[in-house]
N, C-alpha and C positions, 0 to 999 in steps of 0.2 A: 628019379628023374625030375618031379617037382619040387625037393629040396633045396636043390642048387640056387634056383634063379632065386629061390625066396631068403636064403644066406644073405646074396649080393643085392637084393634089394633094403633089408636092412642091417647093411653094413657101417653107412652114415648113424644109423639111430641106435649103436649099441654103446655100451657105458663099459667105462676106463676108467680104475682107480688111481687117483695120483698121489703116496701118500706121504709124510716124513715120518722117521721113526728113529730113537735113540739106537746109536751102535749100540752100545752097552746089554741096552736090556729089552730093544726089538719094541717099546713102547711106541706107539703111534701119537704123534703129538697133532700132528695137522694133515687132513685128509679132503681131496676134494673128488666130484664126481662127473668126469666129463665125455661125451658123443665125438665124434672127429667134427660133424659140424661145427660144437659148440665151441668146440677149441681154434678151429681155422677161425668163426666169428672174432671169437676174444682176439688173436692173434694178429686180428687184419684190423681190431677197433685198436689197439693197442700201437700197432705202425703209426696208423694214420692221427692218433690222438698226438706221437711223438715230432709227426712233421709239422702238426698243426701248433706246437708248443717251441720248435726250433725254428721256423718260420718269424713267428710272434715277437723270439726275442732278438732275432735280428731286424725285422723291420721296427723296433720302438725301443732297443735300446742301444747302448753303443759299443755292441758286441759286432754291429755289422760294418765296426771298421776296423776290424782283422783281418776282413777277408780283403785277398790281395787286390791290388788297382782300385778299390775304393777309399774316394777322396776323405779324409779327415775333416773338422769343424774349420781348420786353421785355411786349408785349402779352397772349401767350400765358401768360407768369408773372402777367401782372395780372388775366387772364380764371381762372385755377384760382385763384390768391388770393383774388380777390374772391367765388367758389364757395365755399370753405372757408370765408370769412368770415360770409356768410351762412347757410351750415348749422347752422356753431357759434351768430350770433344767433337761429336759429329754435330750434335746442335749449336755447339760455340763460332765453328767454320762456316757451317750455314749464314750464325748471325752476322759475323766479321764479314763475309761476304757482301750479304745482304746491304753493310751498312757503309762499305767503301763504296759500294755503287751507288746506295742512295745520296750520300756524299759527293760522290761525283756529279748527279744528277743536281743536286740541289744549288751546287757551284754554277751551275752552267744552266742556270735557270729552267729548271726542267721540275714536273712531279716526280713522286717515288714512284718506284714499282708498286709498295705496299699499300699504296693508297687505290691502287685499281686491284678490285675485286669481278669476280666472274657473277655472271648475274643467272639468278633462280627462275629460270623459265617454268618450273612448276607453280611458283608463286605468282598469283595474281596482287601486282601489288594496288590497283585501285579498290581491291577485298580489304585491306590490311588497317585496323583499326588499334590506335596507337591509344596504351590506358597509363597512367601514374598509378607506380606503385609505393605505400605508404615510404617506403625506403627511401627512394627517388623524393617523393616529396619533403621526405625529413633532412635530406642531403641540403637538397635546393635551399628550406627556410636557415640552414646550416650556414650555409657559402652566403646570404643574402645579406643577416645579420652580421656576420664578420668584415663583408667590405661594403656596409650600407657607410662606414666616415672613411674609406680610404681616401688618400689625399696624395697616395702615389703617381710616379708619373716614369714616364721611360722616357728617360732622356740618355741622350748619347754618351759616351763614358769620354774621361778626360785622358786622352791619350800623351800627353806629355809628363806626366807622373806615374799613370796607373795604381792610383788612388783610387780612385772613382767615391771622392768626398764627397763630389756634386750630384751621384747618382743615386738615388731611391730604390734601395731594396727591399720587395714587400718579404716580411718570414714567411719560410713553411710552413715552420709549426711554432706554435707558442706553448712551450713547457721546463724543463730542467734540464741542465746541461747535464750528461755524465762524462762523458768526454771530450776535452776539449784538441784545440789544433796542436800538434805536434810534429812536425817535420821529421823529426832525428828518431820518432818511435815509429818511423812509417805511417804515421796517423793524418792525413790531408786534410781533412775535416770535420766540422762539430756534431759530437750524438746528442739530440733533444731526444728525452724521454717524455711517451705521450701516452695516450687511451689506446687500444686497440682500436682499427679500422677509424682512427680522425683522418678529417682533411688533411694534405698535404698538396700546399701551393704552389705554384709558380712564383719563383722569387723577382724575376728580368720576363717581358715580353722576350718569344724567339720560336724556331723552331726546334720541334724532339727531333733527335738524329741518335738515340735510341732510344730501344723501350723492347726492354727481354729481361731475365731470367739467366743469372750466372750461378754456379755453386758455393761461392765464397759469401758474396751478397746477394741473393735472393733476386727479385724483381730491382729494376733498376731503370731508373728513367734517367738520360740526358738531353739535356737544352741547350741549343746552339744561341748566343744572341749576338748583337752587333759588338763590331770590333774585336773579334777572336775572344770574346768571354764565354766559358760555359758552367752551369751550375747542372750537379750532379747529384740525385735522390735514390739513397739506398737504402734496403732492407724493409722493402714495400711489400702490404700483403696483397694489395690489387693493385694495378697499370689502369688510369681513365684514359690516357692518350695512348697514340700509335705513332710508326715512324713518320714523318713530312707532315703531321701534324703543325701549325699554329698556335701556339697558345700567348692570351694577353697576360701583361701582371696581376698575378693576385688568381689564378684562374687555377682551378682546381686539377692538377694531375694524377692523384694517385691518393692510395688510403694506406696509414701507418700501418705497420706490421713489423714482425722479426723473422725473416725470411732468410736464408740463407745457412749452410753448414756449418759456414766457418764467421771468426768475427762478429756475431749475435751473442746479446744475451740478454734477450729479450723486444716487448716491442720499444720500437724508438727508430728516429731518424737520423743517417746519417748523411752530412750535407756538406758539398763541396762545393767550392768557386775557383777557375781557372782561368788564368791570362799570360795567355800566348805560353801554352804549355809550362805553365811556375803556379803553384797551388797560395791561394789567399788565405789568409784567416776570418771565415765566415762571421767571428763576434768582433770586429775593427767595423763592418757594415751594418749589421742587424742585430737587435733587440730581442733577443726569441724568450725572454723573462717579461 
């Protein structure tokens, strides 16, 4: 009667021989010695080793685009592309928006919108202590020295020619052309190649009627000035002005860069002049050597 329960209590801890042995000659070549525990053990480390190993090569290598419904590299480059695409078209409608209305506003003698901000009631601004940072101060003695002999002036544009011989164009930037104006290559205006992060000026007293960020060209500022002229600065790496901004000649808008996806190759400025919707050739006015 006390046999029994003492069998089935060690029925986990008895030993099984597992062996191989030649047909032929009954020779034992490989023998192991195993418990039922020991072997459920092996048998459950042995699964779980397998999923941890089929797992592995699917998530890091490109075994896990066999399995069905999942996207490919080609598809995955098309699903973020076509993302980025449409953000940039939600921001581009935004700006087009943004910039008919301050267009309107601006005709009809009004501020922009862009120009009224919502004010920070947490801030006390009688707290608020304004410091120069060496940046700032290296800018400033920058812009100081360059137009400490201007001798520019803004004067009205000659509208019976659209010449504008009589008119003083201060340069953007002073450096090497690499491309020049070309109409028939879809090319509007002149690339001066510059330093990283130089001044880039206002060419005409006027107002900015824009100032964003396109995917072709990069940061992009335009200037509205009198008589339907506007000058256009692209492929900036910072914007100093905003929309319904003022700016005089010669005044600092924006710092060189190579911004933009397309049409970049490198930093440098590209610079346009327009009258009454027909593109000029910016070296007939300005000197930028």
């Amino acid at each position: 009667m006390n046999k029994m329960p003492k069998k089935k209590k060690n029925a986990w801890s008895e030993k099984y021989k597992l062996t191989l042995s030649k047909d032929e000659t009954f020779e034992e070549v490989w023998q192991v010695r195993l418990t039922k525990f020991n072997f459920i053990v092996i048998l459950g480390s042995s699964i779980l080793l397998l999923v941890v190993l089929v797992a592995f090569l699917i998530a890091f290598t490109s075994l896990r685009e066999f399995i069905p419904g999942y996207p490919d590299v080609n598809m995955r480059m098309n699903i973020v592309r076509n993302a980025i695409l449409l953000d940039s078209l939600e921001h581009e409608i935004k700006v087009r928006d943004q910039y008919f209305e301050n267009m309107k506003r601006i005709v009809s003698g009004q501020e922009p919108e862009s120009m009224f901000a919502e004010q920070d009631t947490s801030i006390q601004v009688e707290n608020i202590e304004f410091t120069r940072s060496l940046e700032d101060s290296l800018l400033r003695q920058q812009i100081e020295s360059e137009e400490e002999y201007n001798l520019s002036v803004n004067l009205v544009p000659n509208q019976t020619d659209g010449h504008f011989y009589n008119l003083h164009f201060f340069p953007p930037l002073y450096g090497i052309i690499s491309n020049r104006f070309n109409p028939a290559n879809n090319h509007y205006g002149t690339d001066i190649v510059g330093t990283p992060d130089e001044v880039v000026h206002a060419a005409l007293g006027g107002t900015v009627v824009f100032a964003g960020w396109t995917i072709e060209t990069g940061n992009v500022i335009q200037i509205q000035h009198p008589d339907e002229l506007i000058t256009i600065y692209k492929h900036n790496s910072k914007l100093l002005k905003k929309v319904g901004m003022h700016v005089e000649t010669g005044e600092a808008v924006a710092l060189l860069g190579g911004s933009g996806e397309l049409y970049t190759t490198g930093p440098h400025l590209h610079f346009e002049i327009w009258y009454k919707g027909e593109p000029l050739d910016p070296e007939k006015y300005i000197k930028f050597q």
